[in-house]
C-alpha positions in Angstrom: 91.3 109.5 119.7 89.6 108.4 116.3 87.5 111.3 116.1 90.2 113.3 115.7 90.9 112.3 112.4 87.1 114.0 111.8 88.4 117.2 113.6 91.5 117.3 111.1 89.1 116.6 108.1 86.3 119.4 109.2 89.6 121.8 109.2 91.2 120.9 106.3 87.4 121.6 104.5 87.2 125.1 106.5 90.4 125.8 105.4 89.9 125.1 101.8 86.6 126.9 101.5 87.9 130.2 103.2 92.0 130.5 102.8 92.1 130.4 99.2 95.3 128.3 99.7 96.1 125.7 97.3 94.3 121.7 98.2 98.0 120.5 98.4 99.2 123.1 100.8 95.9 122.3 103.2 96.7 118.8 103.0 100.3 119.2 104.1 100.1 121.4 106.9 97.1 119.9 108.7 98.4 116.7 109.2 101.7 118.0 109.9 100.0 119.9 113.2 98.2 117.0 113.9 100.9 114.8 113.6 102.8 116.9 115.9 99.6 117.5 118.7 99.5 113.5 118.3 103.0 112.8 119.9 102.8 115.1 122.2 99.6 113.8 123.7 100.5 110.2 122.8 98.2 109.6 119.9 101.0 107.1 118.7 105.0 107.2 118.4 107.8 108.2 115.9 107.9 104.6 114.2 104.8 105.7 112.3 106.8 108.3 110.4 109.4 106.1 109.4 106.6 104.2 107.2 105.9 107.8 105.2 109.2 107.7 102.9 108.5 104.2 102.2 104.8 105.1 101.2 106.4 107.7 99.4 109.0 106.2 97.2 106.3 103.4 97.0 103.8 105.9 95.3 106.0 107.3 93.2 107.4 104.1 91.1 103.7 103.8 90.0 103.6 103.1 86.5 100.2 104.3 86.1 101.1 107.5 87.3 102.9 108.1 83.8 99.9 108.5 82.2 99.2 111.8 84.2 101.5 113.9 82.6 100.6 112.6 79.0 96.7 113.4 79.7 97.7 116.8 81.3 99.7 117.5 78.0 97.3 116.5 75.9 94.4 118.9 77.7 96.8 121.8 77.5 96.9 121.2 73.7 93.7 120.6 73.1 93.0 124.3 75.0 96.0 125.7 72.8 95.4 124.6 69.5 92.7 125.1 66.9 91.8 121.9 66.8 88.7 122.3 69.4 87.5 125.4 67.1 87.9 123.4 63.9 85.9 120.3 65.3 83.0 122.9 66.2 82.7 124.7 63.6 82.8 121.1 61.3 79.8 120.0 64.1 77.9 122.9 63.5 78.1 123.0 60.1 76.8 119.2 59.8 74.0 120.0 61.7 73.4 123.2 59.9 69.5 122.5 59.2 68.3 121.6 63.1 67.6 124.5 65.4 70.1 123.9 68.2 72.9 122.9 65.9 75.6 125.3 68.3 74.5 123.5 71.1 74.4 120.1 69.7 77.8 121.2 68.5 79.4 121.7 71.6 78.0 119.0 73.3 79.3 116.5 70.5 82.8 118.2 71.0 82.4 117.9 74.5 81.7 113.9 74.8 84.2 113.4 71.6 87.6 115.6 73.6 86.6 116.0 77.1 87.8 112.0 78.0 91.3 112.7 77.0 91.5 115.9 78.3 93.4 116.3 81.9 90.7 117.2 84.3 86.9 119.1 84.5 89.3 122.3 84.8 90.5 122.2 81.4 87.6 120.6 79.7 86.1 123.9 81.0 89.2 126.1 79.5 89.0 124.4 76.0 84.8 124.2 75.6 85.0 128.4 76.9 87.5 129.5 74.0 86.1 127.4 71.3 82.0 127.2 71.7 81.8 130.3 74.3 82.3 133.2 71.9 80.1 131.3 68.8 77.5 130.9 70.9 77.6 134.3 72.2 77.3 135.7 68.3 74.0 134.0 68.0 72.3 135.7 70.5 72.3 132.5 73.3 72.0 133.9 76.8 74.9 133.6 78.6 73.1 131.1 80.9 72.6 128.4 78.8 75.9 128.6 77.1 77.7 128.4 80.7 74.8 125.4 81.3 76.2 123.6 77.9 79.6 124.3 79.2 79.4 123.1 82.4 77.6 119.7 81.2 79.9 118.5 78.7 83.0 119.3 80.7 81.4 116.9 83.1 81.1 114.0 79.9 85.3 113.0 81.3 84.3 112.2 84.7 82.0 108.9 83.4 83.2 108.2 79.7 86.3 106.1 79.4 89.1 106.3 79.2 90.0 109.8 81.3 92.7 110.9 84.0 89.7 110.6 86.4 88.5 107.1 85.6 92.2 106.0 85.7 93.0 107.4 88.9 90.0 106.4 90.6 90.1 103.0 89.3 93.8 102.7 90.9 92.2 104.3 94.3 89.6 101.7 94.3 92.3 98.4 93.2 93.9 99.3 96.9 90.5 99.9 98.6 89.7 96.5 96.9 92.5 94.8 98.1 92.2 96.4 101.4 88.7 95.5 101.8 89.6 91.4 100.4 92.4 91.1 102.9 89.9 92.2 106.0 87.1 90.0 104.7 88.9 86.8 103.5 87.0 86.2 100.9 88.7 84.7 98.3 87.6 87.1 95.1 89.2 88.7 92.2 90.4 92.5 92.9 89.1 95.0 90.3 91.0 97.0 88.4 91.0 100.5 86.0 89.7 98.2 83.2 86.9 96.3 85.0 85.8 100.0 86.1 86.5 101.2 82.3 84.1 98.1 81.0 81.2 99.3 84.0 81.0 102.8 83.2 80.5 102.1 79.1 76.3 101.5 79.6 76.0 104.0 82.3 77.8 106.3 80.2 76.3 105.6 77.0 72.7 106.6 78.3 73.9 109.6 79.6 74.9 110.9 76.8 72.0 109.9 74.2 69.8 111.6 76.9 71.8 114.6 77.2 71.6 115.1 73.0 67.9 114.1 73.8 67.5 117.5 76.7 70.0 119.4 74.1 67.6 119.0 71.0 64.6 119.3 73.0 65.7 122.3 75.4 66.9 124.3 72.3 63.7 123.0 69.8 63.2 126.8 68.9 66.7 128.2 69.2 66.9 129.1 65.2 63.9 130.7 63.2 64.4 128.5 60.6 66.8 126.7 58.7 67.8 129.3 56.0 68.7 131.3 59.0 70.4 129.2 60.5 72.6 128.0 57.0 73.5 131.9 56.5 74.5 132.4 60.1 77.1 129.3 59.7 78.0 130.4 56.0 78.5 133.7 57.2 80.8 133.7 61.1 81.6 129.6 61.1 83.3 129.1 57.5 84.4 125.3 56.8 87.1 124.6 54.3 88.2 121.6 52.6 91.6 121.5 54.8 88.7 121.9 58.2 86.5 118.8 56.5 89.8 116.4 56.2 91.3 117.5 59.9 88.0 116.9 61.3 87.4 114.0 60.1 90.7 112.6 60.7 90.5 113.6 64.3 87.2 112.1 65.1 88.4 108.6 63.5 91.7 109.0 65.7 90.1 109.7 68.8 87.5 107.3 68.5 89.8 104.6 67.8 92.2 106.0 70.9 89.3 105.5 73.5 88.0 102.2 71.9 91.0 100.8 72.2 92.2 102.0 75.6 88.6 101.0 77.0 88.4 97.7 75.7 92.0 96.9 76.2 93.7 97.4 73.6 96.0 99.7 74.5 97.5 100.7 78.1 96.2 103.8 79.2 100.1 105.0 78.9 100.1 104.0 75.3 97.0 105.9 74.2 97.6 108.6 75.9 101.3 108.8 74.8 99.7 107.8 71.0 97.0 111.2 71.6 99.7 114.1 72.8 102.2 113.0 69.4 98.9 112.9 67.0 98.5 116.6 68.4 102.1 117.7 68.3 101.9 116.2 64.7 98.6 118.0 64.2 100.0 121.5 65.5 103.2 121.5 63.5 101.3 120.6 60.0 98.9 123.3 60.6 101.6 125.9 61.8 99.6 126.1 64.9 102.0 125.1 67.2 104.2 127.8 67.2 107.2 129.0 69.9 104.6 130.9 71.8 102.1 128.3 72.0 104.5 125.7 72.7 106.0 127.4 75.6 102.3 128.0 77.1 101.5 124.6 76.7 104.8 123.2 78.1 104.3 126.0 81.4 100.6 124.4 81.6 101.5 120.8 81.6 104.3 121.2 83.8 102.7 123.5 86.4 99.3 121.2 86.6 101.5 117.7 86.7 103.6 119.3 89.5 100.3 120.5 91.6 98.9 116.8 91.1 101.8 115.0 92.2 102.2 117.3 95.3 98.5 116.6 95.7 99.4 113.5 96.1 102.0 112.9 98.1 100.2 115.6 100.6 96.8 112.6 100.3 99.2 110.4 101.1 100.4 112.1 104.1 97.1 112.9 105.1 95.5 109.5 105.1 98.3 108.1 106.9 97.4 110.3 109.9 94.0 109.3 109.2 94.8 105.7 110.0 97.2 106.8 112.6 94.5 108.4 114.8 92.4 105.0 113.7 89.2 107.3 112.4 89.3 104.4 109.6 88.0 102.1 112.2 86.1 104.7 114.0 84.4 104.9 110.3 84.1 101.4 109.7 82.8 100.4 112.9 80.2 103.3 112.3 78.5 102.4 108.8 78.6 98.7 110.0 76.5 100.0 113.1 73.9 101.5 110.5 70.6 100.3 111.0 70.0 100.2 107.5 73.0 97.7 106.6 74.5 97.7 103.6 72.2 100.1 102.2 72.6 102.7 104.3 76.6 102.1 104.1 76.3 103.0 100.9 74.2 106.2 101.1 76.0 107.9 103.8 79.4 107.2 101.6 78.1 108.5 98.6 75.7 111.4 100.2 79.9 112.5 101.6 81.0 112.3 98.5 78.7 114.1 97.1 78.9 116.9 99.8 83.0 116.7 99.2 82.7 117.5 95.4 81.8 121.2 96.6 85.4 121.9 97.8 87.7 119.5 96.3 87.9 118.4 93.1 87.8 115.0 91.7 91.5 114.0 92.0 91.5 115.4 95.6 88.1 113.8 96.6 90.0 110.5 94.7 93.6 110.8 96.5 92.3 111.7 100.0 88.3 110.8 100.8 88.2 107.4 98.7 90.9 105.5 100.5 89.3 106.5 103.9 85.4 105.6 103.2 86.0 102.5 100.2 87.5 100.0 102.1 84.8 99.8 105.6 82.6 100.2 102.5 83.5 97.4 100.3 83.5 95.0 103.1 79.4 95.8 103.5 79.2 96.2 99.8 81.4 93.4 97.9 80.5 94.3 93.9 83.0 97.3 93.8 83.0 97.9 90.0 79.1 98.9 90.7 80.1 101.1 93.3 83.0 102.8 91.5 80.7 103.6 89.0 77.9 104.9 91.4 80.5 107.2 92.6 81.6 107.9 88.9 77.9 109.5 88.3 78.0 111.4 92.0 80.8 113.2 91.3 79.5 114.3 88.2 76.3 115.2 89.5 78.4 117.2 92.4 80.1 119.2 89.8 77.0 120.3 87.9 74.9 121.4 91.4 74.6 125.2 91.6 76.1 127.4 92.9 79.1 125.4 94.3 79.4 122.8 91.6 83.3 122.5 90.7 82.1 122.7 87.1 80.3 125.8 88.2 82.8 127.6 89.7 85.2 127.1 87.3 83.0 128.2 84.2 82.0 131.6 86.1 85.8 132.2 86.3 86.9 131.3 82.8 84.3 133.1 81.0 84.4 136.2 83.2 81.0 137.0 83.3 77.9 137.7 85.5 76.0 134.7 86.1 72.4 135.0 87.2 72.2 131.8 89.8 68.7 131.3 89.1 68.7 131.3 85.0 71.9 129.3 85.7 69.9 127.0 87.7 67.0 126.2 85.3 69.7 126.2 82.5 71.2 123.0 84.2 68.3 121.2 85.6 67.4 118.9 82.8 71.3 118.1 82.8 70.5 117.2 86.1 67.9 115.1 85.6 69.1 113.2 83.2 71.9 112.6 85.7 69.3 111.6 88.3 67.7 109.2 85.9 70.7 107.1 85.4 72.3 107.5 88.9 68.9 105.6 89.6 68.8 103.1 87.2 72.4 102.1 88.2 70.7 101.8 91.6 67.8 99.4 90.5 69.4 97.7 87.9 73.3 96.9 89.3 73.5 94.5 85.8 73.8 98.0 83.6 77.2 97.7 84.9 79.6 95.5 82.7 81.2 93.0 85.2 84.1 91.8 82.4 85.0 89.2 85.1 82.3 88.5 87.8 83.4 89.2 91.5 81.7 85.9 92.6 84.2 84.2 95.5 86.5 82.0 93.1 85.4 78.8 95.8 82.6 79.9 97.6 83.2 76.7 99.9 86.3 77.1 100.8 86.5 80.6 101.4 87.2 81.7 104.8 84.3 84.0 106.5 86.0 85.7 109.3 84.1 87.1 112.5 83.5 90.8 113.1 86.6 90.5 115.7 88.6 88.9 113.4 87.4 91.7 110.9 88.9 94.9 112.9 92.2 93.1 113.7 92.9 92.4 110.1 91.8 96.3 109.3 94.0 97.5 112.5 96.9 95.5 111.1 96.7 97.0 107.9 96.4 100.8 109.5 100.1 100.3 110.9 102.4 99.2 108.4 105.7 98.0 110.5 109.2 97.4 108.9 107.9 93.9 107.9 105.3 94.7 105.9 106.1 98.3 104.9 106.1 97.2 101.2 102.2 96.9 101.3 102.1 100.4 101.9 103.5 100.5 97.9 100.2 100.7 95.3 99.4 98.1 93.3 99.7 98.3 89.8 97.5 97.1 87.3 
């Protein structure tokens, strides 16, 4: 019976790709018909359900899911308020003499607000109303402007500290721990920081080399630099008022992710610290008015709700997952790989990579990661490097024409023609550059910060369990029983 749990997984992807249904109403329902075609036929017995509410109530007193709703407010602010237009225009101004100045400009803004925005979504949404229609003016081909779009609304995915990194670094603290428990190895289990700390390097080359491709894609986008002064002097004026909010903002928001990444501040705390610095920033300005306010409340609300009913439809899901035991149909199958742990790691991030192009990073986070980590980290114990080689897929996923989330969602937001293959050779040095450090993380694992190095903590004493003893541990784990329902329950950080 474990390969049903594939046949539920092909359907739920068929389903999302053609019913135009929302991910958390797929994710329900399948499992629900499988849960019902599995006691009829025996699959397993009622006592499984009676772990779900426990799950549930379990997933729910999270702290770190309070963060959600802050980073979701503070993305439907940031795509409501000025402030993205003023930082721009500022950019743009700065850079007044060098020929790609817009694009430079929206790539700055893109790496400086897209890591406290609340998903790719809106870091597409804000980068569309504020760079879009500047660009546009200036004669840039719609191409390359949905190319710069599309790349810097990626920046969140890898630069700490954003709704993704935090999520997924929660998803891979239980596959961690799942992984530790099957093993016995006696090692520290990672957390959202340790994965915050291995993404800075990765991250940090990234973005120098995507200002390097911007620069050197759009050497001879301006004639010259008179040109290009009287074409920001003319349609991007910068007051004095624009000069001191800019400012201000860039020194805030620095400081917000500094701290939050190194540790400073909870990820609850900064992003609590970042929605009040906006509120404060919208009422000063007179920007934040009753209509505004009421669209940005309707936003936040309506995304937090479809995330948390993601959610508890994931959680759901991969309980009939485990159910059907396709987690040990999948673990016995990458450990049968020829190529070892290698291989294991390939095939895990080649689905990954093939998931990104129907669900988006929190579903990919809440329902494909808890299934593949675990059999994974077992074959492959460093899993800071590995949550950041799945950081960079995703990202990668997004950008891929033509069914790149990142894609997808900047054809609909700007409401305009694409042409696929101008679109294409728009974002292939993008690509590239994401290629390039993918594989450097590949050859050189230390570009990953290990803040505390998962060594064993006694190699000698640690116990090393046989590949019997290996798929008991992992098929006591799958059925949580009254005893040990709590385990079911996160961990918190």
């Amino acid at each position: 019976m474990a390969t049903t749990g594939l046949w539920m997984l092909l359907a739920t992807a068929v389903l999302i790709a053609t019913s135009g249904l929302p991910a958390w109403i797929v994710l329900i329902s399948v499992p629900t018909l499988f849960i019902a075609g599995g006691l009829v036929f025996g699959a397993f017995t009622t006592p499984l359900l009676f772990a779900l509410p426990a799950r549930l109530v379990g997933l729910l007193e999270h702290d770190l899911l309070q963060a959600l709703p802050l980073y979701v407010l503070i993305g439907a602010m940031l795509n409501h308020l000025s402030l993205g237009d003023i930082l721009f225009r500022a950019f743009n101004r700065a850079l007044r003499r060098v020929a790609a100045a817009p694009y430079l400009a929206g790539m700055g803004l893109g790496a400086l607000l897209a890591p406290m925005n609340g998903s790719v979504g809106a870091s597409v949404a804000m980068l569309a109303r504020a760079v879009q229609p500047r660009l546009e003016a200036q004669g840039i081909p719609v191409e390359r402007s949905a190319a710069l779009i599309c790349a810097a609304s990626t920046i969140g995915v890898v630069v700490p500290p954003s709704l993704v990194l935090i999520l997924l670094g929660d998803a891979m603290l239980r596959a961690h721990t799942e992984a530790v428990n099957a093993t016995g190895n006696a090692v520290r289990i990672i957390n959202t920081q340790d994965i915050f700390h291995g993404a800075l390097l990765p991250a940090v080359t990234m973005l120098l080399l995507f200002f390097v491709v911007t620069v050197w894609r759009n050497r001879d986008a301006g004639t010259d630099a008179t040109a290009a002064l009287a074409i920001d002097s003319n349609s991007l004026p910068v007051s004095r008022s624009d000069w001191i909010i800019a400012g201000a903002s860039i020194c805030c928001i620095l400081a917000l992710l500094t701290s939050v990444t190194l540790g400073y501040l909870y990820a609850v705390e900064g992003a609590a610290t970042g929605g009040l610095v906006l509120m404060l920033f919208g009422v000063i300005t007179r920007s934040m008015t009753p209509a505004v306010l009421k669209a940005t409340l309707h936003d936040t609300l309506a995304t937090t709700g479809a995330v948390f009913a993601l959610l508890i439809a994931a959680t759901v899901y991969t309980l009939v997952l485990r159910a059907f035991e396709t987690d040990l149909w999948i673990n016995d199958f990458l450990r049968s790989l020829s190529g070892g742990p290698t291989a294991a790691l390939t095939v895990v991030l080649l689905v990954l990579g093939l998931s990104a192009f129907i669900l988006d990073a929190f579903e990919i986070t809440f329902v494909i990661v808890p299934i593949v980590m675990p059999p994974l980290l077992i074959l492959v114990p460093d899993a800071t490097w590995v949550a950041v080689l799945t950081l960079l897929v995703l990202q990668a996923s997004f950008l891929l024409p033509p069914f790149g989330y990142a894609v997808l969602m900047a054809g609909s937001v700007l409401r305009r023609k694409l042409s696929p293959p101008a679109l294409a050779r728009a974002l292939l040095p993008y690509l590239l550059v994401q290629a390039v450090v993918m594989l450097l993380v590949l050859l050189w694992p230390s570009m990953v910060w290990h803040s505390h190095p998962e060594t064993p903590l006694d190699a000698q004493s640690a116990p090393h369990l046989t590949d019997e003893q290996i798929q008991q541990e992992l098929d006591r784990q799958r059925m949580p029983n009254e005893k040990n329902v709590g385990d079911a329950a996160p961990a918190s950080n």
